[in-house]
ZAMAR-185548 format. One record per atom (N, C-alpha, C): residue number from 1; residue in three letters; atom name; x, y, z. Coordinates in nm, 3 decimals. Atoms other than C-alpha are relative to their C-alpha. Example, Ala and Ser with C-alpha at 12.3 -4.5 7.8 and 13.67 -1.06 7.14 Angstrom:
# ZAMAR-185548
- i;aa;at;xx;yy;zz
- 1;ALA;N;0.089;-0.119;0.000
- 1;ALA;CA;1.230;-0.450;0.780
- 1;ALA;C;0.090;0.120;0.000
- 2;SER;N;-0.082;-0.119;-0.006
- 2;SER;CA;1.367;-0.106;0.714
- 2;SER;C;-0.077;0.109;0.073
//
This chain:
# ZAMAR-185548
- i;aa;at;xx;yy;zz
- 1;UNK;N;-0.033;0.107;0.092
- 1;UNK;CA;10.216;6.072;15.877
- 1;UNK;C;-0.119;-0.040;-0.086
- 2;UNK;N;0.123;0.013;0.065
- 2;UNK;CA;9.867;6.044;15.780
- 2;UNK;C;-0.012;0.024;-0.130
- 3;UNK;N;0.011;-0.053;0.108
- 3;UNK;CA;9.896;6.299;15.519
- 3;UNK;C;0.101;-0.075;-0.109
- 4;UNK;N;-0.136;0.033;0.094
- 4;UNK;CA;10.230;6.122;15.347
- 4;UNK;C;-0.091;-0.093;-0.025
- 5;UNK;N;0.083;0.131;0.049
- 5;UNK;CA;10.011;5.789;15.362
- 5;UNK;C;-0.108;0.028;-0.132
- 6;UNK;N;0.079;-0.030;0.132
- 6;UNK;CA;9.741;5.971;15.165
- 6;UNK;C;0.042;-0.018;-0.135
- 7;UNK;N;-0.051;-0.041;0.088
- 7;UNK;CA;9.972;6.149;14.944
- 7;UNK;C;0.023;-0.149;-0.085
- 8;UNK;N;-0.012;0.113;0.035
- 8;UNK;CA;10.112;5.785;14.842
- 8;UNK;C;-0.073;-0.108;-0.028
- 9;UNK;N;0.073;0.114;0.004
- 9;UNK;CA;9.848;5.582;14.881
- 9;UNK;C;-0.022;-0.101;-0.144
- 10;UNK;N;-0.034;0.055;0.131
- 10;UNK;CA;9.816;5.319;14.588
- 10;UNK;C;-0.126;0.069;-0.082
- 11;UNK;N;0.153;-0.071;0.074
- 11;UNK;CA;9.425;5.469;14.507
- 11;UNK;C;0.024;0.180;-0.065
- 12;UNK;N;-0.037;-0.099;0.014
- 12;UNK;CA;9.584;5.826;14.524
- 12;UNK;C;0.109;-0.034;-0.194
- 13;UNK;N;-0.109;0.063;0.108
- 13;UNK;CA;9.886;5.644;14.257
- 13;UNK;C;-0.078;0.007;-0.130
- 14;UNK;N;0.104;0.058;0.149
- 14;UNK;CA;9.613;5.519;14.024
- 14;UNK;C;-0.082;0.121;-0.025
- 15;UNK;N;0.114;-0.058;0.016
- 15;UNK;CA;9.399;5.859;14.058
- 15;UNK;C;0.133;0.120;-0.126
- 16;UNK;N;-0.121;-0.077;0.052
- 16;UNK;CA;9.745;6.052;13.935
- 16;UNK;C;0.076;-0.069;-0.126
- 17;UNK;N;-0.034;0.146;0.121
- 17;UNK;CA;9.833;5.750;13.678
- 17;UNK;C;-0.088;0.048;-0.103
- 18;UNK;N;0.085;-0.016;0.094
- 18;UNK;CA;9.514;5.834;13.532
- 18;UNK;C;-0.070;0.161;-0.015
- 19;UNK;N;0.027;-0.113;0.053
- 19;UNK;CA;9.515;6.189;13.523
- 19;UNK;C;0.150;0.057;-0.089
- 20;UNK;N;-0.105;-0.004;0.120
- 20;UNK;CA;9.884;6.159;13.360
- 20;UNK;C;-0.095;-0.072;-0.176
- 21;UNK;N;0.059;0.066;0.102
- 21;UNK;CA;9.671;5.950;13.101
- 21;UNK;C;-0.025;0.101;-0.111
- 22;UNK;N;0.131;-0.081;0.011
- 22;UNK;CA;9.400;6.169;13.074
- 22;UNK;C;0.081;0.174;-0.114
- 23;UNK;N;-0.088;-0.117;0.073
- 23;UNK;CA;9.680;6.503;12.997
- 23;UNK;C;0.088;-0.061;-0.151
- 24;UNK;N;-0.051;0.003;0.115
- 24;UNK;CA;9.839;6.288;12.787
- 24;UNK;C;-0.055;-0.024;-0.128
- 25;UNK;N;0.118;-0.003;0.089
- 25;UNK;CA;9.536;6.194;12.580
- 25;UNK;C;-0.020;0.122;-0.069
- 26;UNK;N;0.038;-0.124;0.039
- 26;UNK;CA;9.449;6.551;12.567
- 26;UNK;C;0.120;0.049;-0.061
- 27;UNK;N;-0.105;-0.075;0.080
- 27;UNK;CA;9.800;6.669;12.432
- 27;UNK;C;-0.005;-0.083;-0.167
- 28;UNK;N;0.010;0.037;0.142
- 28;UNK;CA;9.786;6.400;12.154
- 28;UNK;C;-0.084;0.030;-0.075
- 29;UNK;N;0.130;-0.074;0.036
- 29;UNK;CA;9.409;6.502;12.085
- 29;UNK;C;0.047;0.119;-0.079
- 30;UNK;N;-0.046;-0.072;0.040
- 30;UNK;CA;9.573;6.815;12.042
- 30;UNK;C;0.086;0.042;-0.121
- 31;UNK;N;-0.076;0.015;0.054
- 31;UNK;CA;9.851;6.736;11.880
- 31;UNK;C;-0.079;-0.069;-0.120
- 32;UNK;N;0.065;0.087;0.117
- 32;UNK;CA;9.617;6.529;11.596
- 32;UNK;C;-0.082;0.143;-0.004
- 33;UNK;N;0.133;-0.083;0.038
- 33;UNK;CA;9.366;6.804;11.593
- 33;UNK;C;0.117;0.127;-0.121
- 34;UNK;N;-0.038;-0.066;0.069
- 34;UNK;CA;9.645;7.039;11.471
- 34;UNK;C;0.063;-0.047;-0.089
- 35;UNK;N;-0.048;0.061;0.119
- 35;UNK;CA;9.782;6.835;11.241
- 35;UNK;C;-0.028;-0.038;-0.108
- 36;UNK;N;0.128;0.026;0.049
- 36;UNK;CA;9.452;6.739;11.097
- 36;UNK;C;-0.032;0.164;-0.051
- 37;UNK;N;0.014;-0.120;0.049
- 37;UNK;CA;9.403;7.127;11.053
- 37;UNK;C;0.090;0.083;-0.054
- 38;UNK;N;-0.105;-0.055;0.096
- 38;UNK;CA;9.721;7.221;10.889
- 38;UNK;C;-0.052;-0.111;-0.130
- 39;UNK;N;0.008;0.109;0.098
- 39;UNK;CA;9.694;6.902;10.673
- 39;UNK;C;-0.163;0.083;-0.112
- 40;UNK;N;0.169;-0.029;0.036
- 40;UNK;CA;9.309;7.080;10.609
- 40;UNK;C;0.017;0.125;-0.059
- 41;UNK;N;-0.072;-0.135;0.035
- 41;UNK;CA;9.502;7.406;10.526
- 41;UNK;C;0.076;0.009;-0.129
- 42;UNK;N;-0.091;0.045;0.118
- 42;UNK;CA;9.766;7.264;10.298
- 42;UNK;C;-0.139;-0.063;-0.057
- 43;UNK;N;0.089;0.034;0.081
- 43;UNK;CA;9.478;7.107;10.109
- 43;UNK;C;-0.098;0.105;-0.053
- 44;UNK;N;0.096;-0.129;0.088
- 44;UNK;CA;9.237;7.442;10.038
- 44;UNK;C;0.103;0.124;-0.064
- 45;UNK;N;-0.126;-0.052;0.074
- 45;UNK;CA;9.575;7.587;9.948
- 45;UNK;C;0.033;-0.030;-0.129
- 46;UNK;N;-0.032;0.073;0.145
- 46;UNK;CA;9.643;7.355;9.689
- 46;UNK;C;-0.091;-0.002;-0.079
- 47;UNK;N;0.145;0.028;0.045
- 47;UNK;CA;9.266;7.350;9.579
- 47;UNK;C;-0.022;0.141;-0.046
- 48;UNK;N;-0.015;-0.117;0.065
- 48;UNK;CA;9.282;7.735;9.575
- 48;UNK;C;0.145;0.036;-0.101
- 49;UNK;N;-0.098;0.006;0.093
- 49;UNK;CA;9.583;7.710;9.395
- 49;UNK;C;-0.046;-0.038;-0.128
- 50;UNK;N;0.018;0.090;0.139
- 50;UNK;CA;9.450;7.493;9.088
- 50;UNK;C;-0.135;0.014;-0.006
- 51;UNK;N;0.100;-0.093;0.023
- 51;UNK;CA;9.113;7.697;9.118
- 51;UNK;C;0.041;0.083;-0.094
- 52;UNK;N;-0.053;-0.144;0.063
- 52;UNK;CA;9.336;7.987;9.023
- 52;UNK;C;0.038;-0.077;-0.156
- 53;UNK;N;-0.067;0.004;0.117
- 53;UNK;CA;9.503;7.818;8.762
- 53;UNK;C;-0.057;-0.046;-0.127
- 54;UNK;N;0.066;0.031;0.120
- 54;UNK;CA;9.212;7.667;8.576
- 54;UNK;C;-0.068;0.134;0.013
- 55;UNK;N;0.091;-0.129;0.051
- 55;UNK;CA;9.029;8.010;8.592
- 55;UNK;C;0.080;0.110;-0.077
- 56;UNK;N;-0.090;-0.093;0.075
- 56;UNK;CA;9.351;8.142;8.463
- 56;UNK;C;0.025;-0.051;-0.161
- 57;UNK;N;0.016;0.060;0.174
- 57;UNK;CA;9.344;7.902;8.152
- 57;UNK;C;-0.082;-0.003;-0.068
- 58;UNK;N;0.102;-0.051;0.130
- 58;UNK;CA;8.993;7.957;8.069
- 58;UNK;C;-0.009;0.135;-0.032
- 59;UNK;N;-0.009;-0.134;0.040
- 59;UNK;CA;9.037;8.328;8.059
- 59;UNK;C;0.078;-0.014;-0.154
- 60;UNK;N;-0.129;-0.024;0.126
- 60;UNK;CA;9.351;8.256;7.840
- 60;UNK;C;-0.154;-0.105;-0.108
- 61;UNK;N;0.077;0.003;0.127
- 61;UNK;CA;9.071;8.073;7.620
- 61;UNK;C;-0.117;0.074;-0.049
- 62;UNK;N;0.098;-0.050;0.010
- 62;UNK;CA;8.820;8.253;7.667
- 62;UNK;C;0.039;0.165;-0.109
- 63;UNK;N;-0.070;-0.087;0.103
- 63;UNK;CA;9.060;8.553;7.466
- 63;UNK;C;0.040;-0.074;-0.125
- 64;UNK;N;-0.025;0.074;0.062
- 64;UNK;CA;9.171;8.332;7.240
- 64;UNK;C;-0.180;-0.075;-0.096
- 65;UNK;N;0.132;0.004;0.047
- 65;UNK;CA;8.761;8.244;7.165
- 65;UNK;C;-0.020;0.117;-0.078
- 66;UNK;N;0.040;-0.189;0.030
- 66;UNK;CA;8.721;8.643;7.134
- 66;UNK;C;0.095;0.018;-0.137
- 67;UNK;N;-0.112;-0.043;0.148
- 67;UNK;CA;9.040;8.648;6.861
- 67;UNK;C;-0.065;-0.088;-0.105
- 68;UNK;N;0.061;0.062;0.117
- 68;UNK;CA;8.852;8.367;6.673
- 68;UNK;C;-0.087;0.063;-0.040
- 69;UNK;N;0.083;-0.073;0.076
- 69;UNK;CA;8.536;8.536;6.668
- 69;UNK;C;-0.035;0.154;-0.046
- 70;UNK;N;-0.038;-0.096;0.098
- 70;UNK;CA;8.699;8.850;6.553
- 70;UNK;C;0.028;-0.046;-0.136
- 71;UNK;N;0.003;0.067;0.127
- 71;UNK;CA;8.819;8.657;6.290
- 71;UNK;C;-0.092;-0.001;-0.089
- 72;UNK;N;0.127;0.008;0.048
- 72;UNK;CA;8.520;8.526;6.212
- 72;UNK;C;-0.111;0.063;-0.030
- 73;UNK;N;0.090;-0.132;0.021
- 73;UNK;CA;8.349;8.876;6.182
- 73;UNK;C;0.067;0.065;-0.146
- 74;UNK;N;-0.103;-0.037;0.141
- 74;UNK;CA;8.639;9.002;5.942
- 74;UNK;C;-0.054;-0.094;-0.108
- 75;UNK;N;0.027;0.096;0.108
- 75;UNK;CA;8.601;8.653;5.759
- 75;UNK;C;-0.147;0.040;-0.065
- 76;UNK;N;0.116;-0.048;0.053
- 76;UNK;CA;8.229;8.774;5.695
- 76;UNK;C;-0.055;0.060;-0.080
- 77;UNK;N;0.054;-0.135;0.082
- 77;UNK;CA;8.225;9.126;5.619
- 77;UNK;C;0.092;-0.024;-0.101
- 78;UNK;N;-0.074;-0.042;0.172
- 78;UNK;CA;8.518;9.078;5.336
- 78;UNK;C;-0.097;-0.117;-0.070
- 79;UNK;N;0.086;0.060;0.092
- 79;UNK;CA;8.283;8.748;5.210
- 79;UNK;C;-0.145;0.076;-0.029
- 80;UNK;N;0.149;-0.072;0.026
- 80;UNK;CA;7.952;9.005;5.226
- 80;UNK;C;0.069;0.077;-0.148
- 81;UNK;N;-0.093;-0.120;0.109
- 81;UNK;CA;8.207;9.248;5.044
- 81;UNK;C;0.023;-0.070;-0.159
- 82;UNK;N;-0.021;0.065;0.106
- 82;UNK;CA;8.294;8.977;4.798
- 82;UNK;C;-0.095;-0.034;-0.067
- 83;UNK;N;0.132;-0.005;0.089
- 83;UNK;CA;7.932;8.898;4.725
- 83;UNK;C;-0.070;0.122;-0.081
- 84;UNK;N;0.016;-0.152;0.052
- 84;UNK;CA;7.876;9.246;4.647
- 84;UNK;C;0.051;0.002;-0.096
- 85;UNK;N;-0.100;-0.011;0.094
- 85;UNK;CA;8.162;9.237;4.448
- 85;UNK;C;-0.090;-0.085;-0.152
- 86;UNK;N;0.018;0.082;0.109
- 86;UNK;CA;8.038;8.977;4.221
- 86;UNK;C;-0.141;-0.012;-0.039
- 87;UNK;N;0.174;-0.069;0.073
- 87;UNK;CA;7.619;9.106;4.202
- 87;UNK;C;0.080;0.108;-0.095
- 88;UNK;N;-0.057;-0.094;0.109
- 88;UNK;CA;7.820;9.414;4.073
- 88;UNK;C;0.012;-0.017;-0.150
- 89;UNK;N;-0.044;0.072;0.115
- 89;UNK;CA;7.999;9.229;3.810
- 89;UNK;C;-0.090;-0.055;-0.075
- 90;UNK;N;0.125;0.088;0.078
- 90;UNK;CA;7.700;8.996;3.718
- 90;UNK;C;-0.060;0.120;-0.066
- 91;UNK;N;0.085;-0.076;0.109
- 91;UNK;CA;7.528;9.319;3.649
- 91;UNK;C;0.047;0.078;-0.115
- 92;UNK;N;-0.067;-0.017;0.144
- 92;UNK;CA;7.797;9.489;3.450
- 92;UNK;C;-0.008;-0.104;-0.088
- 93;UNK;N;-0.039;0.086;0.120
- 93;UNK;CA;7.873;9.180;3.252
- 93;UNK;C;-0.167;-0.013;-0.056
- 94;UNK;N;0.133;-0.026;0.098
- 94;UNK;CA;7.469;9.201;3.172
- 94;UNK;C;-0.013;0.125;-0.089
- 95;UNK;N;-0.002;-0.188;0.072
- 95;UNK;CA;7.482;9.580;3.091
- 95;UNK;C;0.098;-0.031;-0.120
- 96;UNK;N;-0.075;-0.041;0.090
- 96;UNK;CA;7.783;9.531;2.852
- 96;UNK;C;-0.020;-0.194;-0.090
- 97;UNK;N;0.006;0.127;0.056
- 97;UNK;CA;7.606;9.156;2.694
- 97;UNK;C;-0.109;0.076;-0.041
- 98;UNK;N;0.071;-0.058;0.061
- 98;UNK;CA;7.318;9.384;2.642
- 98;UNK;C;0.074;0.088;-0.139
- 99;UNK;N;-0.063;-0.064;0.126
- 99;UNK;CA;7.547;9.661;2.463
- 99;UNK;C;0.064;-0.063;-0.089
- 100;UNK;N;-0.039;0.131;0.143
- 100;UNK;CA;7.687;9.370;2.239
- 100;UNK;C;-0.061;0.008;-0.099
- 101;UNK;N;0.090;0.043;0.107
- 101;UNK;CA;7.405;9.298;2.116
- 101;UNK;C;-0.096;0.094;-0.035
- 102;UNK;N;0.055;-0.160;0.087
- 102;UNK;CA;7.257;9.658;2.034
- 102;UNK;C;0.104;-0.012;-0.067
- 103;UNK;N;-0.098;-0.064;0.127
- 103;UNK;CA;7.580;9.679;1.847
- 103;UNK;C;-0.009;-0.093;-0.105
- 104;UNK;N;-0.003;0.102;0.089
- 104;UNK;CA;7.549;9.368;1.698
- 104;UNK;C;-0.155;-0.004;-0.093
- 105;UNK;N;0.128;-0.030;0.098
- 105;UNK;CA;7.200;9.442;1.551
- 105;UNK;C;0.021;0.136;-0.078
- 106;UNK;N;-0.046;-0.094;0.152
- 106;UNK;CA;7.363;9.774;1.429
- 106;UNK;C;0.079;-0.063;-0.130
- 107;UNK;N;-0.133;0.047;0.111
- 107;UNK;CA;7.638;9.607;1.269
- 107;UNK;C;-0.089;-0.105;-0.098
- 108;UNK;N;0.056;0.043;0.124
- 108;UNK;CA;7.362;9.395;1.107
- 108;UNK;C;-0.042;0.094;-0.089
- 109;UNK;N;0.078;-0.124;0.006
- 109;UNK;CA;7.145;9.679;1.021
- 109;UNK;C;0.050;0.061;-0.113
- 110;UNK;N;-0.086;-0.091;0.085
- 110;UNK;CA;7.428;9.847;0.869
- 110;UNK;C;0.055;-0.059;-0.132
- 111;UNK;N;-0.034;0.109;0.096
- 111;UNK;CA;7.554;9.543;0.648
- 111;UNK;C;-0.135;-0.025;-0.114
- 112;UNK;N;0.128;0.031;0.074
- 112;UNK;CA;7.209;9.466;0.505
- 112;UNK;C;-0.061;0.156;-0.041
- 113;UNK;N;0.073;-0.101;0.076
- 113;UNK;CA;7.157;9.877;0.405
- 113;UNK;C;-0.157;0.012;0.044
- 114;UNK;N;0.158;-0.041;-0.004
- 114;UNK;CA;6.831;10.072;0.418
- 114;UNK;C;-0.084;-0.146;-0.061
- 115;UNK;N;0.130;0.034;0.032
- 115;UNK;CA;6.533;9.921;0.402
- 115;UNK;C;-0.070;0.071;-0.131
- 116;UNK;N;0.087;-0.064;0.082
- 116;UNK;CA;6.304;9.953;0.106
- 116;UNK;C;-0.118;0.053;0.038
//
């Protein structure tokens, strides 16, 4: 009978009281720890998610940069082209303001007759 007394005893009660505690502590522990580490999961998820998606929108500008400053290379070489264009011109329109005015000193030349 000894042993039943043990088994029962109220110190035995309270040692088993507080190792129900103790397991149940540790399951909630548990139970928070994984909940706390999904929760920690779903968050570098979402974080790598909207990583991705701003490195996916500066690419998209970063092409969109590259098409401008194609542009802006084109826009160049046809304004180099156009300056060209118009030294050209400046110098024809000198070349043929010169031949003017050789003709226009013949056409005097010729009006006013030999010289005596």
């Amino acid at each position: 009978m000894k042993i039943y007394n043990f088994l029962i005893s109220p110190k035995n009660l309270e040692i088993e009281k507080h190792k129900a505690l103790i397991a149940d502590s540790k399951n909630i522990s548990t139970t928070m720890i994984a909940k706390a580490e999904n929760e920690a999961f779903s968050i570098v998820l979402a974080a790598k998610e909207q990583a991705k998606n701003v490195v996916d929108w500066l690419e998209q500008k970063n092409k969109e940069l590259d098409q401008v400053g194609e542009e802006i290379d084109s826009e160049r070489s046809d304004l180099a082209n156009l300056k060209q264009d118009v030294i050209d011109t400046n110098h024809a329109l000198a070349k043929l303001k010169a031949d003017l005015a050789r003709m226009e000193m013949l056409k005097n030349a010729m009006r006013s007759g030999p010289s005596p």
